[in-house]
Structures are given as C-alpha cells and as structure tokens.
LUMLUM-558887 format. One record per residue (C-alpha): residue in one letter; residue number from 1; x, y, z. Coordinates in Angstrom, 2 decimals. Example, Ala and Ser with C-alpha at 12.3 -4.5 7.8 and 13.67 -1.06 7.14 Angstrom:
2
SITE   resn   resi         u         v         w
SITE      a      1     12.30     -4.50      7.80
SITE      s      2     13.67     -1.06      7.14
END
This chain:
121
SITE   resn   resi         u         v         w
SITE      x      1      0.00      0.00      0.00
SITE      x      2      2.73      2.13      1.05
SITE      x      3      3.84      1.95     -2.69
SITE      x      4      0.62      3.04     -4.38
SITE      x      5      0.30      6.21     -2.28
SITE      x      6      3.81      7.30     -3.94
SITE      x      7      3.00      8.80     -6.73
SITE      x      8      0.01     10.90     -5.26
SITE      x      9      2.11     12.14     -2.61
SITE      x     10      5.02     12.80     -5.04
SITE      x     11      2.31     15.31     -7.12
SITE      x     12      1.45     16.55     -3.56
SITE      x     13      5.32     17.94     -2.80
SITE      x     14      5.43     19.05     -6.66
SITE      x     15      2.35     21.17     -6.46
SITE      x     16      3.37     22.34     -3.00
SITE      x     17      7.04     23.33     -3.70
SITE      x     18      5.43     25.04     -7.17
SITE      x     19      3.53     26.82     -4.70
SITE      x     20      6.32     27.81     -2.64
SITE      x     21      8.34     29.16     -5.95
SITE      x     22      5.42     31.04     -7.19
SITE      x     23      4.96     32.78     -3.58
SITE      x     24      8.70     33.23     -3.19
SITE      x     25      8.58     35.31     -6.63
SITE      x     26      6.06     37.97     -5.09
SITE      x     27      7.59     38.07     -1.91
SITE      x     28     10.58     38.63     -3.97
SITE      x     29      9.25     41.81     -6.46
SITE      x     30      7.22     43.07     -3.18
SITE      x     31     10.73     43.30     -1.63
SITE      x     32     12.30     45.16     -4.44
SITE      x     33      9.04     47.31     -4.89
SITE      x     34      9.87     48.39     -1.14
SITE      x     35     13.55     48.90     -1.41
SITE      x     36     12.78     51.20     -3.94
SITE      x     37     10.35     52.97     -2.16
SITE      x     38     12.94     53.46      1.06
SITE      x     39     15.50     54.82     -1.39
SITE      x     40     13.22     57.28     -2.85
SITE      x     41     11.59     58.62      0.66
SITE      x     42     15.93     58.77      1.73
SITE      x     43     16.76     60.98     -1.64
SITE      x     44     13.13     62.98     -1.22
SITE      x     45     13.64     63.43      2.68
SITE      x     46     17.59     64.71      1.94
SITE      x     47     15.89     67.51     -0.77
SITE      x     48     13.02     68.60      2.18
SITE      x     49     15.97     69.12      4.30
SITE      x     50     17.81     71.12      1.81
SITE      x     51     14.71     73.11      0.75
SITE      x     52     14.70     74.03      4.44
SITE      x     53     18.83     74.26      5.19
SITE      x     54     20.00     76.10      2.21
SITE      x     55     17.99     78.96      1.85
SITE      x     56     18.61     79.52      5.67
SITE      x     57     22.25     79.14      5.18
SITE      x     58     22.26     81.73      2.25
SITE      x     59     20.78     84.19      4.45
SITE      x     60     23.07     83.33      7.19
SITE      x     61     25.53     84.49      4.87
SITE      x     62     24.49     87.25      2.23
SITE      x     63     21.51     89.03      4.45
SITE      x     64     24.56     90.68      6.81
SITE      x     65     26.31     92.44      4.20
SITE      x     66     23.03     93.20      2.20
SITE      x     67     21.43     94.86      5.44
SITE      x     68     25.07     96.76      6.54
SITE      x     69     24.55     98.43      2.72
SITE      x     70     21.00     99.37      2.96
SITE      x     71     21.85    100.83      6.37
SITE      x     72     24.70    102.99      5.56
SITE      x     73     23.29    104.79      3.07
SITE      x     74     21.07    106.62      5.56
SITE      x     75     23.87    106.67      8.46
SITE      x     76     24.09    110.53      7.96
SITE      x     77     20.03    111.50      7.78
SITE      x     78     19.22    108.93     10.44
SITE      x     79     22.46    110.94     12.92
SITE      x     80     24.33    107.45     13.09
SITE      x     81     28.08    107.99     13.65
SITE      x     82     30.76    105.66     14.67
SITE      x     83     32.23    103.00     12.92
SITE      x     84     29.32    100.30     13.84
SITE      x     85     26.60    103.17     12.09
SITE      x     86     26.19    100.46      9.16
SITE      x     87     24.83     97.93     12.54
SITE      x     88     21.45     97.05     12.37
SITE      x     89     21.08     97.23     15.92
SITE      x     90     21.79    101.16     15.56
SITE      x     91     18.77    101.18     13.19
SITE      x     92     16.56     99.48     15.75
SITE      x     93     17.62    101.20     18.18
SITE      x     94     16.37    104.43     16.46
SITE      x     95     13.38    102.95     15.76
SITE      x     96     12.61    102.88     19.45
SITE      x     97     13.64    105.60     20.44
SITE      x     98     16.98    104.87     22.49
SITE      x     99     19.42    105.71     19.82
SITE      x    100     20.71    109.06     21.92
SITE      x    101     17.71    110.61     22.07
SITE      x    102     16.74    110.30     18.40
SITE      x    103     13.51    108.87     16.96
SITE      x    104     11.99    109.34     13.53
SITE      x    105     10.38    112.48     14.98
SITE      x    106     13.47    114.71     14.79
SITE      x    107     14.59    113.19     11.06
SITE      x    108     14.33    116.03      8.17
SITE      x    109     12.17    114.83      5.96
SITE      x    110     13.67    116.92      3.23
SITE      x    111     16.75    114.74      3.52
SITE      x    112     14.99    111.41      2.53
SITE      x    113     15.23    110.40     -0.91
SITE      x    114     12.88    111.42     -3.15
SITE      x    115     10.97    108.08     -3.75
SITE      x    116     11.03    107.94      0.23
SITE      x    117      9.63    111.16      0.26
SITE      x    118      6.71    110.53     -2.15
SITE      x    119      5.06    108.08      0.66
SITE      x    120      5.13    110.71      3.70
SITE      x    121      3.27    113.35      1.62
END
C-alpha cells in the first residue's frame, strides 16, 4: 500500500514546492518594490531638508552684508556715527527711540530720498 500512495504524494510535494516558488517570486518583487520605495523617501527626505537648510544658510551668509549696505546709506540722515553706524542694531535702536535721544520724529524729511519722500506726503 505504502507503494501506491507514492506517486500521489510525489504530485502533492510538486504542487506544494510550485507553490512555494510562485509565492517566493512575489515576496521577492514586493521586496524590491519596497527597497525602492525606502531609497526614494531617503533621496526625497535629503531635498526637504535642503529646501529648508540652504535657503537659511544663504541668508546666514548674504543678508549681513546686504542689510550693513542698505543701512549705511542713511547713516548721515538717520544721525548714526561711529564705525558700527552700518549695525542694524543702531537702526533698531532708532526705531525705538533709544538711539541718543533720536527717533523718527526729529529726522528732516527733506533729507529722505525722493521716492522715500513721495510716501510721507
């Protein structure tokens, strides 16, 4: 009896390890599908943090100079002297009133430029 049963249990392991090999191939592509789904969140999470690094960096370094330039071409109307009048702390200061004694009250508004001066009339 033993011997009969052979052949139907030999069909039994072939179907089951055909089974196993068509299983194994979509685990396999469902691995790969996900490996390249990690890579791409990696490369689009490394871009979110530049979006947000770089332009902050940029400012870190060009804003400074760009704000010392806009500054010291009103050092003289604004009564700024001293060799930090370009500061924009100086500027701020002025703006609330602890700059010496000098607000925007006491600045000549003749001495504005004139597209500065088109806005206060």
């Amino acid at each position: 009896m033993p011997i009969q049963n052979l052949p139907d249990e030999s069909s039994q392991i072939k179907k089951l390890l055909e089974k196993n090999l068509e299983l194994t191939e979509e685990i396999f592509k469902m691995a790969k599908s996900i490996k390249s789904f990690v890579i791409h969140q990696r490369i689009f999470g490394i871009l979110k943090l530049l979006i947000i690094v770089v332009p902050i960096i940029l400012g870190i370094i060009y804003l400074p100079p760009l704000l010392s330039g806009i500054t010291e071409q009103y050092k003289e109307l604004l009564g700024i002297k001293g060799e930090a009048s370009g500061n924009i702390t100086n500027i701020m200061d002025l703006l609330k009133g602890s700059a010496g004694g000098e607000n925007l009250k006491n600045v000549d508004i003749n001495k504005l430029p004139p597209e500065a001066q088109k806005y206060l009339k």
